[in-house]
Structures are given as structure tokens and as C-alpha cells.
N, C-alpha and C positions, 0 to 999 in steps of 0.2 A: 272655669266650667266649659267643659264640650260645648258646640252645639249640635242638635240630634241628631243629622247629617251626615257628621262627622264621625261621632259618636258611632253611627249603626257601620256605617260603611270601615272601621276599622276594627267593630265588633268583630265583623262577618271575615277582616283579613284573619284577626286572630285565629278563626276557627280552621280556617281553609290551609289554612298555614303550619297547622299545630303548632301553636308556640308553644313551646318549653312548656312556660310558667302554667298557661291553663292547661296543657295536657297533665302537670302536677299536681295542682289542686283540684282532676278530676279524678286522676287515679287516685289520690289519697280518701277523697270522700266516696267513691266508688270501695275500697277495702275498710274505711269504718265501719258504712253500713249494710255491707255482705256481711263482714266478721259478726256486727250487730243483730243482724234478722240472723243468722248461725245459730247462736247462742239464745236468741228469744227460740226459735223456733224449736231447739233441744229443750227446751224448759215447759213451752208455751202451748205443745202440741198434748203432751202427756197430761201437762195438769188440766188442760181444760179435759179433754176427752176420762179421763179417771172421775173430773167432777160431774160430768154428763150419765155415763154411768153408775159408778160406783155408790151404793151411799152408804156413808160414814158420819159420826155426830161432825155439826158445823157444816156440813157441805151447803148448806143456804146460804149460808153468811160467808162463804167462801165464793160463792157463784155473784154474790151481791157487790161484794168488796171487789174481783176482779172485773165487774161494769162499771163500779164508781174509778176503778185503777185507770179505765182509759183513758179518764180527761184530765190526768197530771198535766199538773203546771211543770213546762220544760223547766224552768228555768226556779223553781222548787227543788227539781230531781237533781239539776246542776249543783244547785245551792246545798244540798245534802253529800254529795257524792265528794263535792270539796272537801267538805266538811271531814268525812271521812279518810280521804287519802291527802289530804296537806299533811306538812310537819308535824302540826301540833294532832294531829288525827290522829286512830288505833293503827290506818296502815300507813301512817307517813314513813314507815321505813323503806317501803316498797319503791318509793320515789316514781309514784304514778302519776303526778298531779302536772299540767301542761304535758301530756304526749298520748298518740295516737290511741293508747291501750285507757286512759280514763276516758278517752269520747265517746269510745265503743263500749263500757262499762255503764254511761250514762243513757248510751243509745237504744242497748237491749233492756235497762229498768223501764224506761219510759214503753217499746213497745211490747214488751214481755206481758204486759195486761190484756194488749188491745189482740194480739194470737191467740191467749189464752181465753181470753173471752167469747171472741169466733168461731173457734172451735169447738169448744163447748158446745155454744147456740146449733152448730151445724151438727156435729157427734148426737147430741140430744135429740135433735128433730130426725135424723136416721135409727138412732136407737128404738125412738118408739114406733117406728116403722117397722122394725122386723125384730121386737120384743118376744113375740113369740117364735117365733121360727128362731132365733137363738138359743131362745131357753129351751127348746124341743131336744137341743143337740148337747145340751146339759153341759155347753162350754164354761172352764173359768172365766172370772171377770179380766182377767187380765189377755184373754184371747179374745174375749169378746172387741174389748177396746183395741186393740191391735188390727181384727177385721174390720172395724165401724171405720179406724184412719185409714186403711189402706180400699174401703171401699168410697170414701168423700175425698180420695186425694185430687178429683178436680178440682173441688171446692175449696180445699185447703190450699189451693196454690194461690187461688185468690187470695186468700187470707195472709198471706206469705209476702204476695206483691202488695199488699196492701200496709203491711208492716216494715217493708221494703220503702216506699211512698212515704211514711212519718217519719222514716229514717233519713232517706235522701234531703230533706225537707228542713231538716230540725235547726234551728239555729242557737236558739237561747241556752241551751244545758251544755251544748260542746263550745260554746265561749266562754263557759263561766269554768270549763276543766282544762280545756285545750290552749287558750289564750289570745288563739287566731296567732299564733309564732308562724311568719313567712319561712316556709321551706319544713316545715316540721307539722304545724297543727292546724293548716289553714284550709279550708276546706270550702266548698262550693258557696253556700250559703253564707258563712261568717267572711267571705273574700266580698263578696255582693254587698254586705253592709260596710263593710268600710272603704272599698271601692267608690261607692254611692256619698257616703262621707264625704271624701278627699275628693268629688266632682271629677275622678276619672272612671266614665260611664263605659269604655268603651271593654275594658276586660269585666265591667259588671255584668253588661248586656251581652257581651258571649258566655258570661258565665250562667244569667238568666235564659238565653235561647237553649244549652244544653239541659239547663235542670227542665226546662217547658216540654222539649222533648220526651226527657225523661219520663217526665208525668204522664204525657199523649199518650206514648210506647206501654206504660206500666199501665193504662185505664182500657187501651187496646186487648191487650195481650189477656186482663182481666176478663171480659166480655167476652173474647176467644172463648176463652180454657171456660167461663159460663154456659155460652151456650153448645160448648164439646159436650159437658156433664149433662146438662138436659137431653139432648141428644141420646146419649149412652143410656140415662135413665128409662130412657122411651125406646131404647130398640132391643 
């Protein structure tokens, strides 16, 4: 085992340094979960915003079910997603199970709720805002929802980085698909626990200083693009 000292102060060569290894297991958890917010966000932005508007039978229990969606247990969604792409699964043909393309499969179920849900709440609270002045203009509903994203896109960016943030973050569902395989599936977070493990702290703790950043940068940049939209709203 390190001592902390040691530990910190070789952290910090690694970073200053780019080594290899962690500039690998940043760029690869960096393209999970972009590819992953991608794909939630193609799914995530429509359905909430259709639910905010639109109504159709169940959209209750669809508006209900995507808030109960966002406190999936990672490591439930993992445990499913196995399930389906191993061998013995419907798509074990596909040979998805340990590699980059199940993390990101795992990554957008788990945050595909938590987009879909915010946006909603957001779409909703703007829709009844200018309920009537839309329906004056006797638009369909599918322009309507089209205007309401493209006038909350500050809002929605938070949303976005904020989907972004569970992704960077997630550890339990991309180890139960991925493996944590060195050089192929290992990724920020599942390098941190088993670094942590084996008592070598010191590519932990560069790899813990970059994801903190991460975090700082995504809660920053939130608050930004927050108070830009307030802003825009009031002038």
C-alpha cells in the first residue's frame, strides 16, 4: 500500500505527464458516455416533451413510470442487459457482452429515464406558459413540441449535462457488461475500484482528480447555461 504522499505526488506526475494508460481509460469513458447521453438524448428529448404535451390514453402512467425510471438500480440495469446479450440471451449472437458497445447500451437505459423525465417537467412548465398563444396559431402538436424544445434548449442543456454526469459516474452496470478488460472495457470509474483494490492509489487518485473536475466543469457550465436562460427569459 502507497503512502498518501506518495500516492498524491505520483497521481499528479501521471496527469502532467499523460500517461498512456490514463489518457486511455479517459478517452474511452469519455466516448461511452457521449455515444450514451447521444442516444438517451435522441430518445429522451421526444418522449418526454410528446408526454408534456400530447395527450394520449396512459400518458399518466407514463409520466409516473419515467420518475419512478430514474432511481434504477445500476447494477439491476447491468444485471438485465447481461442477461440479454450473453450467449445464452436473445442477442447473444451479436457478441456484445464485455465490449464498449454493451456499456453504452447499459449507459443510455439507465439515463434515458432521468432526460426523459426532465424534460417533460421542463416542456410542461413552458407549455402551460404559452398554452394559449399556441393554440391561437392553431399549430399541430408535433410543431408545438418542436417550438417548446427549441425554445427551453438552455434548459435542456442542463438536462443533457446532467445525464452526462450519471454517465461519467456510473460504475455498477458497465462492470457487470464490460468486465473492466485492461485496454478494451476499463473505464474511469471501474479502473478507481480496482486500482483502490490492488492498493495502487496512485493512477486511482489521477483518475479520481480528473472525474472531480469533470464533475466541478459539468455543475459549472450548468449554472452558466441556468442563469444565461433566466437571463434570455427576462430580456
Amino acid at each position: 500500500m502507497q503512502d498518501f504522499s506518495t500516492a498524491f505526488s505520483l497521481a499528479f506526475s501521471l496527469i502532467f505527464n499523460a500517461d498512456a494508460d490514463l489518457i486511455e481509460i479517459i478517452g474511452l469513458s469519455l466516448s461511452v458516455s457521449f455515444s450514451a447521453v447521444f442516444f438517451s438524448v435522441a430518445v429522451g428529448f421526444p418522449l418526454g416533451a410528446v408526454t408534456a404535451v400530447v395527450r394520449f390514453p396512459g400518458r399518466q402512467v407514463l409520466a409516473v413510470t419515467l420518475n419512478a425510471l430514474m432511481g434504477l438500480p445500476p447494477v439491476v440495469v447491468g444485471l438485465l442487459v447481461y442477461l440479454v446479450i450473453s450467449r445464452a440471451g436473445p442477442l447473444g449472437w451479436m457478441n456484445l457482452l464485455y465490449s464498449p458497445t454493451a456499456m453504452i447500451i447499459a449507459q443510455s437505459i439507465l439515463i434515458t429515464p432521468i432526460i426523459a423525465a426532465l424534460t417533460r417537467q421542463i416542456i410542461e412548465d413552458l407549455h402551460k406558459e404559452y398554452d394559449e398563444q399556441l393554440r391561437s396559431f392553431c399549430l399541430p402538436e408535433s410543431r408545438i413540441v418542436m417550438t417548446l424544445i427549441w425554445d427551453a434548449r438552455y434548459s435542456l442543456i442542463t438536462v443533457v449535462l446532467a445525464g452526462f454526469g450519471r454517465a461519467i459516474a456510473e460504475v455498477g452496470a458497465v462492470i457487470v457488461v464490460g468486465g473492466n478488460i485492461d485496454h478494451l472495457t476499463r473505464v474511469m470509474t471501474t479502473a478507481i475500484a480496482l486500482e483502490t483494490s490492488k492498493g495502487d492509489l496512485s493512477l486511482a487518485l489521477a483518475l479520481g482528480i480528473i472525474l472531480l473536475i469533470l464533475a466541478l466543469s459539468i455543475n459549472a457550465a450548468a449554472y452558466i447555461l441556468r442563469n444565461s436562460a433566466h437571463r434570455s427569459a427576462h430580456t
